[in-house]
C-alpha positions as CSV (number, residue, x, y, z in Angstrom):
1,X,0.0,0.0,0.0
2,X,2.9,2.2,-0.1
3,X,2.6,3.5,-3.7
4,X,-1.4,4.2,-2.9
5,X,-4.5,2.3,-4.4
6,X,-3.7,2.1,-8.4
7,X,-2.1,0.6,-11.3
8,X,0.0,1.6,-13.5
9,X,-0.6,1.4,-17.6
10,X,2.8,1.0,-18.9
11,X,2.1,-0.3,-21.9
12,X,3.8,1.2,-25.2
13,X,5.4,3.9,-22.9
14,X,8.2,6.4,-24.3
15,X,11.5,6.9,-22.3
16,X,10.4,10.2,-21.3
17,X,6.7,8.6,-19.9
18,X,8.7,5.8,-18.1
19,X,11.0,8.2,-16.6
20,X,7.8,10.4,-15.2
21,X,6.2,7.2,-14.1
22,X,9.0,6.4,-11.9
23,X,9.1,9.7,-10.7
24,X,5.1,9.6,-9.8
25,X,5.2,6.5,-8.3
26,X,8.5,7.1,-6.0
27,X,6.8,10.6,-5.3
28,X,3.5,8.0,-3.5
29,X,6.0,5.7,-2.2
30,X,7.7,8.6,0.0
31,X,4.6,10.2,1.2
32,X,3.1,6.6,2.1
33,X,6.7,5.7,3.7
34,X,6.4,8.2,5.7
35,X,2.7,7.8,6.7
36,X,3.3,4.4,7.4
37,X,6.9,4.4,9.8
38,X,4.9,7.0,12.2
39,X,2.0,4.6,12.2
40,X,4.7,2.1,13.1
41,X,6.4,4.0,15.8
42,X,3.5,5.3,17.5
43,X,1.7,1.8,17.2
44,X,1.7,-1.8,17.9
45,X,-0.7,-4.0,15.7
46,X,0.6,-7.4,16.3
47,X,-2.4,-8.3,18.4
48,X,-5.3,-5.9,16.0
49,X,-8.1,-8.3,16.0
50,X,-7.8,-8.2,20.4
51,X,-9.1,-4.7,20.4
52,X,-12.7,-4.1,21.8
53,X,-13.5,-0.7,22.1
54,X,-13.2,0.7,18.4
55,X,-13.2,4.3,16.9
56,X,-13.7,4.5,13.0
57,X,-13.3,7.8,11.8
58,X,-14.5,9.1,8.6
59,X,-15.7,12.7,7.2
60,X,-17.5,13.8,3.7
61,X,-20.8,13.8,2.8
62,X,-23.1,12.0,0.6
63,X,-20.3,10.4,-1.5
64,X,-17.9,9.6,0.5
65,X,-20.0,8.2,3.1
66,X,-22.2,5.8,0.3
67,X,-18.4,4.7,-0.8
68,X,-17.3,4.1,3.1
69,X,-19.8,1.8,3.8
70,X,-18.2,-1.4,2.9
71,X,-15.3,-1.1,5.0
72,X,-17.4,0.0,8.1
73,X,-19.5,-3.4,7.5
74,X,-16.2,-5.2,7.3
75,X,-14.8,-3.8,10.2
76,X,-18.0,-4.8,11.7
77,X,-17.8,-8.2,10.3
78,X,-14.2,-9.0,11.3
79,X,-14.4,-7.2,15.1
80,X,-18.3,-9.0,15.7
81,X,-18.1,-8.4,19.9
82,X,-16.4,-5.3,20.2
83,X,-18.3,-2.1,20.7
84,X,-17.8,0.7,17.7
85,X,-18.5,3.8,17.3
86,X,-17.8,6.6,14.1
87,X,-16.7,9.9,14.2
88,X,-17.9,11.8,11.5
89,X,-18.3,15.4,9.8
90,X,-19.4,17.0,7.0
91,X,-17.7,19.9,7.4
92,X,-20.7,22.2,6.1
93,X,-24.1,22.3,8.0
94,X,-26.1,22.2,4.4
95,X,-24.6,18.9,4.0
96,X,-25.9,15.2,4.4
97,X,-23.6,13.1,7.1
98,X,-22.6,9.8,7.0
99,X,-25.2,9.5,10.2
100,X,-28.2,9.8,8.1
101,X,-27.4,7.0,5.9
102,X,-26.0,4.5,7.8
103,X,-28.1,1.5,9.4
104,X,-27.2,2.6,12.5
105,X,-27.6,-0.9,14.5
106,X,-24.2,-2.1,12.8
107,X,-22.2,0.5,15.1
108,X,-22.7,1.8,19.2
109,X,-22.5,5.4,18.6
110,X,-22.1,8.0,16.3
111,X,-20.4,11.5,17.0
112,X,-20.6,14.0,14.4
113,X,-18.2,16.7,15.9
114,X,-19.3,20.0,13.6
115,X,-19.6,23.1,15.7
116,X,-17.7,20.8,18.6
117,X,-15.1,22.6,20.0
118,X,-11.7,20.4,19.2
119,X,-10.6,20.5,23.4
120,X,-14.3,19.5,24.3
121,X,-14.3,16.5,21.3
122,X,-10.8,15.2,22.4
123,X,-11.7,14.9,26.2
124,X,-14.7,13.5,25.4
125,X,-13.0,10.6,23.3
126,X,-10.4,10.0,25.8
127,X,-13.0,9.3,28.2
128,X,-14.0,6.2,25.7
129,X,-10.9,4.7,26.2
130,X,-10.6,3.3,22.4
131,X,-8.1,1.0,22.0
132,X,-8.2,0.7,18.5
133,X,-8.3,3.8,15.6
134,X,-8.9,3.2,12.6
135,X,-9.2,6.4,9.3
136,X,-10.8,5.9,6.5
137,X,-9.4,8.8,5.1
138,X,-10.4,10.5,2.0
139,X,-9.1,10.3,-1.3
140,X,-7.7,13.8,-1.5
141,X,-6.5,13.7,2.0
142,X,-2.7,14.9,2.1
143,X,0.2,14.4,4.1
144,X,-0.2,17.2,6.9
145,X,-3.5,16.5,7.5
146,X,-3.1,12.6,7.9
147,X,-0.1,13.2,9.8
148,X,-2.1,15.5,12.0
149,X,-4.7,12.7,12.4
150,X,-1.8,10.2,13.5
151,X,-1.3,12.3,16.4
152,X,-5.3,13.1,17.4
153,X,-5.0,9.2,17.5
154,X,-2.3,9.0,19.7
155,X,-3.2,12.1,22.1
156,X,-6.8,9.5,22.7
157,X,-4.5,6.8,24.2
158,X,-5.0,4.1,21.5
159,X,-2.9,1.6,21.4
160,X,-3.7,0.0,17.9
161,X,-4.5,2.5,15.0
162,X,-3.9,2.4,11.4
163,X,-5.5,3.2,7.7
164,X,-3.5,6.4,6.6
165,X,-2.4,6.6,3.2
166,X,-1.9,9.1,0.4
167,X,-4.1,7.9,-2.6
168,X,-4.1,11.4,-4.9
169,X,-2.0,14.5,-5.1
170,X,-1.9,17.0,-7.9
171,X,1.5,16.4,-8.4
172,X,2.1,15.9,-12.5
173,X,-1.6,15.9,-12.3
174,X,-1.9,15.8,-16.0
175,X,0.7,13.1,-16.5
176,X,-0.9,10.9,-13.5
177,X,-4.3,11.2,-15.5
178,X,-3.1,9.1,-18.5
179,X,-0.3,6.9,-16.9
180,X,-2.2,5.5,-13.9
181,X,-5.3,3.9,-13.0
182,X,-6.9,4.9,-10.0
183,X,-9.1,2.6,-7.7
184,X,-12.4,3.1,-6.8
185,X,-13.2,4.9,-3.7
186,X,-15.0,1.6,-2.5
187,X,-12.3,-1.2,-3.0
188,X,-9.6,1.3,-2.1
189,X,-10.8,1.6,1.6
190,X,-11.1,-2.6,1.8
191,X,-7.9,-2.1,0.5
192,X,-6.6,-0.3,3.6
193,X,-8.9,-3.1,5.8
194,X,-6.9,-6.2,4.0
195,X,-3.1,-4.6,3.9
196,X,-3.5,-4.3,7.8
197,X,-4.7,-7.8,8.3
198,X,-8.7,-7.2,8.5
199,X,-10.8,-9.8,6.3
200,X,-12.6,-7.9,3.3
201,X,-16.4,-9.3,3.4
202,X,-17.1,-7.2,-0.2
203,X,-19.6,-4.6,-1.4
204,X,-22.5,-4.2,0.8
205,X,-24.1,-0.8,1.5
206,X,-25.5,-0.8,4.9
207,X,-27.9,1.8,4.8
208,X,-30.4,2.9,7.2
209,X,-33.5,2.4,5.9
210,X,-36.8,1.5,7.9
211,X,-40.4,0.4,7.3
212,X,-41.9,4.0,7.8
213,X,-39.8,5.2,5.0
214,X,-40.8,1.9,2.9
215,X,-44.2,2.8,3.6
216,X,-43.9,6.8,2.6
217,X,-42.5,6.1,-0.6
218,X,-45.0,3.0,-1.6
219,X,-47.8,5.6,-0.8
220,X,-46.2,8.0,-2.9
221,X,-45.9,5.5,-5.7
222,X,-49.2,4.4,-5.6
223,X,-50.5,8.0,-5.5
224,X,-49.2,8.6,-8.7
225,X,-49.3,5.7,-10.5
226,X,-46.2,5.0,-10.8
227,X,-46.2,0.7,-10.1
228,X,-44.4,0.3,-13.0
229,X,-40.9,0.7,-13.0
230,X,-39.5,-0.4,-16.0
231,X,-41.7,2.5,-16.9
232,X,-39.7,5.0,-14.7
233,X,-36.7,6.7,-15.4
234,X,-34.6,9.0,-12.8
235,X,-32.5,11.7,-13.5
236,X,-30.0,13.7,-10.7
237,X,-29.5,16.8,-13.2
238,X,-27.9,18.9,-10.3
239,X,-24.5,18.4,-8.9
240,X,-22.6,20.3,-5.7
241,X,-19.6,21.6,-7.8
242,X,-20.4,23.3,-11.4
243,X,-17.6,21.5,-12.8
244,X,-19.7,18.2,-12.8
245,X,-22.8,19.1,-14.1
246,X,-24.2,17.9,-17.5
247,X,-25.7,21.0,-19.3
248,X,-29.2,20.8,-18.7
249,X,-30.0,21.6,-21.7
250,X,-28.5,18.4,-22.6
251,X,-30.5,17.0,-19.8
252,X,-33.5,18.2,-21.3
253,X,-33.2,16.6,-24.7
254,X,-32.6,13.4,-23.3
255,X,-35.9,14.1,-21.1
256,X,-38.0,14.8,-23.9
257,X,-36.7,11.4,-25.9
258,X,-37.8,9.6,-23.1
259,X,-41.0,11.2,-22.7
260,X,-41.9,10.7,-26.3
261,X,-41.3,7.0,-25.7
262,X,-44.2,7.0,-22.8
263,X,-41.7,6.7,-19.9
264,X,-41.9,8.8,-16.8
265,X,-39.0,10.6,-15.6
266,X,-38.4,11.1,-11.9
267,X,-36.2,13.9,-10.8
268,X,-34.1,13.5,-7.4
269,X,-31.8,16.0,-5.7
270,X,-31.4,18.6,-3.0
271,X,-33.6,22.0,-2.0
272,X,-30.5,23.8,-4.1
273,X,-31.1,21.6,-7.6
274,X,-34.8,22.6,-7.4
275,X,-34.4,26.1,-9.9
276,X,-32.5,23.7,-12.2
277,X,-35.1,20.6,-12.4
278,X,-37.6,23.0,-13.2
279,X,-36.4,23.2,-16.5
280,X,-37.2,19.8,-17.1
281,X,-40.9,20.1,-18.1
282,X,-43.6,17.7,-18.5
283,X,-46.6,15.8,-17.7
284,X,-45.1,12.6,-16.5
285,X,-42.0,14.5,-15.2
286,X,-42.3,14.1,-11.3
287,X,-39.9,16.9,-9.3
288,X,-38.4,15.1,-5.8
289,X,-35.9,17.3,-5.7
290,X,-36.0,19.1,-1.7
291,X,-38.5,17.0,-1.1
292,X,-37.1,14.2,0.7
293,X,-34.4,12.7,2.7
294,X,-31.5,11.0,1.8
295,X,-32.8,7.6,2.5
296,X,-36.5,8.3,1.4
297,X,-34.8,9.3,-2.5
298,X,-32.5,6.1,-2.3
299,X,-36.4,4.1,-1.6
300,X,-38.0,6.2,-4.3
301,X,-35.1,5.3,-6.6
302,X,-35.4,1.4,-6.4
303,X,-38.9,2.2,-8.2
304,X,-36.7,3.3,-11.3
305,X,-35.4,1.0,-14.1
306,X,-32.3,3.4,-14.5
307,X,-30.9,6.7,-13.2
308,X,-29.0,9.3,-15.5
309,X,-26.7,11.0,-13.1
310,X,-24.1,13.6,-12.9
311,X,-21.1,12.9,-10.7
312,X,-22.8,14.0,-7.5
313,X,-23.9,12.4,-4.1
314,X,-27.4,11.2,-5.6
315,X,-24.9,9.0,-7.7
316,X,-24.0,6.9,-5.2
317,X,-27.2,5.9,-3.3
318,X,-28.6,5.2,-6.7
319,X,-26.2,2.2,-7.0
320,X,-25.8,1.6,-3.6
321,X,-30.0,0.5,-3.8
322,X,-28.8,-1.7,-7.0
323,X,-30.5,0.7,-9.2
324,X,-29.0,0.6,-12.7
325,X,-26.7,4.2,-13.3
326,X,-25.5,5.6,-16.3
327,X,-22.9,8.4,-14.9
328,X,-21.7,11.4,-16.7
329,X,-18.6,12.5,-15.6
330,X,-16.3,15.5,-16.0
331,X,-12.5,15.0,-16.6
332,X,-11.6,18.1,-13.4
333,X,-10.5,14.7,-11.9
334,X,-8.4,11.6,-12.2
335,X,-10.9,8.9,-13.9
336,X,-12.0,5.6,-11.7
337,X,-11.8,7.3,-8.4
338,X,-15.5,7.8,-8.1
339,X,-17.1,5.2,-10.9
340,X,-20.2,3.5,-9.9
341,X,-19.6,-0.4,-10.3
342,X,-18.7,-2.3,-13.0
343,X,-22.1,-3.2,-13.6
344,X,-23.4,0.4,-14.8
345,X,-22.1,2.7,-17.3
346,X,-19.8,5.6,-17.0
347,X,-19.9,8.5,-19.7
348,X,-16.2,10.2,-19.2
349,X,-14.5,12.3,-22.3
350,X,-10.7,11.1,-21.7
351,X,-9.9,13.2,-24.3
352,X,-10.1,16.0,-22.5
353,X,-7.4,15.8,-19.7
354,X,-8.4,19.0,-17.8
355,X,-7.5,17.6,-14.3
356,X,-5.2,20.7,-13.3
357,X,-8.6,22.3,-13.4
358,X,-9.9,20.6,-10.1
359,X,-12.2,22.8,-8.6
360,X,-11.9,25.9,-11.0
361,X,-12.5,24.8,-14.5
362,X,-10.5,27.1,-17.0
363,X,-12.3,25.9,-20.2
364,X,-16.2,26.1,-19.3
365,X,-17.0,22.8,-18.7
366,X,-16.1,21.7,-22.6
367,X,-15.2,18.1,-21.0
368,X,-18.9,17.4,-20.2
369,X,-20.5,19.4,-23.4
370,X,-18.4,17.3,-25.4
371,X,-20.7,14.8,-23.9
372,X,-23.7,15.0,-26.2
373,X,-27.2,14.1,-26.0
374,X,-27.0,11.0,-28.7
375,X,-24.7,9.7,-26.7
376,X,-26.2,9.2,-23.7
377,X,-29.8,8.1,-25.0
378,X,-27.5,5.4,-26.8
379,X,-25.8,4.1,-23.9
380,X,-29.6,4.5,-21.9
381,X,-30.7,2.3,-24.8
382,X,-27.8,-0.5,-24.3
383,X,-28.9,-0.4,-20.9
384,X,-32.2,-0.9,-21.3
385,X,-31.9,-3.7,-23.7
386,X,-29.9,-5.7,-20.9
């Protein structure tokens, strides 16, 4: 795990690619070195699978959280007495936490520490007595913050942590975008789990949802007719970060295909997509977006033969409820980091290798508008025909 979570495509390489390659991949093995000797010196894992009184923490929103699960179940799985709790923020109070998706009878507690003061948080975590830390830290997450995070673990009194690692830097950003191939979120943090002896138990998305939201959403479905759901088609048109949203005019093409084929179109997303999902218009277009929870959309989506998505939270729980995704993607970041599984379709332009762009895009979104209309109702068609 020293080198991070990818691969490397090396085939038909010039000398000058090799000699970045290298470069790239001592430039991970460095950071991760280093990550992984204070782990080692601050540390003792000899005896991991002892420890009783766990602390798994994680921050993000939708996303990350949907992508985290796995690896909470399988710390679950592989510690099944020990008491465990998660420790959690969004880092925004308009933003969805990893609280209100997971089924929370797999873990004891969870502590979501936004607007906690960090000398309160800390005493309050030494009084736990954890003897076990482990991070699931985020893709993005660099080397002084993770380093920080070693020591928070340390200043609780653990004496078994591990799971830091640097998976992504922008370092030869452009250059790491065609020479390497970058996990998924999802198998990169069983990843972590298996390189520090912990049994992966696969892809399961625990996710909390009960009868009375079962029960809300049937209602709703029989209200408006909408039983049949090969019938049903959603779309998630609306996305956090500009850089990832589909035009919605392109959106809107694609919606009116669909209606001219007697399909329904559901439209899911947050209070702040609602001004945008207006523009899809129609009499079987049905506007969720604000509407309802987190959970209550991931129910309402299992009613849908497919979701059209942009690379946004919405994304995730459609998947994670085994609903069939075709994702649009935008090329601001490295490509496989955040693909649905293999099972669904991903729309990406690699031509377009914009990734120094991250979160300011220089060229207007041409990545994603390169993405037309015809190509998207073909792939929903090849989907369709599975």
């Amino acid at each position: 795990m020293l080198i991070g979570s990818f691969t490397i495509n090396n085939t038909g390489l010039s000398f000058r690619d090799r000699i970045i390659l290298r470069i790239i991949v001592w430039h991970y093995y460095l950071l991760n070195l280093f990550l992984m000797s204070f782990q080692r010196l601050l540390f003792s894992n000899k005896k991991i699978l002892q420890a009783k009184n766990i602390l798994i923490f994680r921050t993000g929103s939708v996303g990350d959280s949907i992508c985290a699960l796995p690896a909470i179940n399988s710390i679950c799985k592989n510690f099944p007495t020990a008491k465990i709790d998660l420790l959690t923020n969004t880092g925004a109070e308009n933003l969805v936490s990893l609280g209100a998706l997971i089924d929370k009878s797999i873990v004891s507690e969870i502590i979501n520490y936004f607007h906690l003061e960090k000398k309160i948080l800390r005493e309050r975590l030494k009084e736990k007595k954890y003897n076990l830390f482990i991070q699931l830290p985020q893709y993005d997450a660099g080397l002084i913050r993770q380093t920080r995070d070693i020591f928070i673990a340390k200043s609780l009194g653990v004496k078994f942590a591990f799971g830091w690692q640097v998976a992504s830097t922008r370092f030869l950003a452009k250059q790491q975008s065609r020479l390497i191939n970058f996990e998924n979120e999802r198998n990169r943090l069983l990843n972590i789990l298996t390189s520090n002896g912990l049994k992966n138990y696969g892809v399961k998305f625990n996710l909390g949802i009960t009868d009375e939201v079962k029960i809300k959403i049937k209602s709703l479905i029989e209200d408006k007719r909408l039983n049949e759901k090969d019938e049903n088609l959603g779309m998630v048109v609306g996305a956090k970060r500009p850089q990832n949203r589909w035009p919605i005019e392109y959106f809107n093409e694609v919606a009116k295909y669909l209606l001219d084929n007697g399909k329904n179109i559901l439209l899911f997303g947050g209070k702040e997509d609602l001004e945008l999902s207006k523009r899809i218009g129609g009499e079987k277009v049905f506007n969720y977006c604000g509407e309802l929870t987190p959970l209550e959309t991931a129910e309402l989506m299992k009613y849908c033969k497919i979701i059209i998505s942009n690379d946004t939270g919405p994304m995730h729980l459609a998947y994670a409820i085994d609903s069939r995704v075709i994702a649009i993607f935008s090329s601001r970041d490295y490509a496989g980091k955040w693909f649905p599984p293999k099972n669904n379709t991903t729309l990406r332009n690699d031509g377009e290798l914009c990734v120094n762009c991250f979160d300011e895009c220089m060229f207007e979104n041409d990545c994603l508008k390169k993405i037309n209309p015809k190509i998207v109702i073909e792939a929903l068609m090849q989907s369709l025909k599975r």
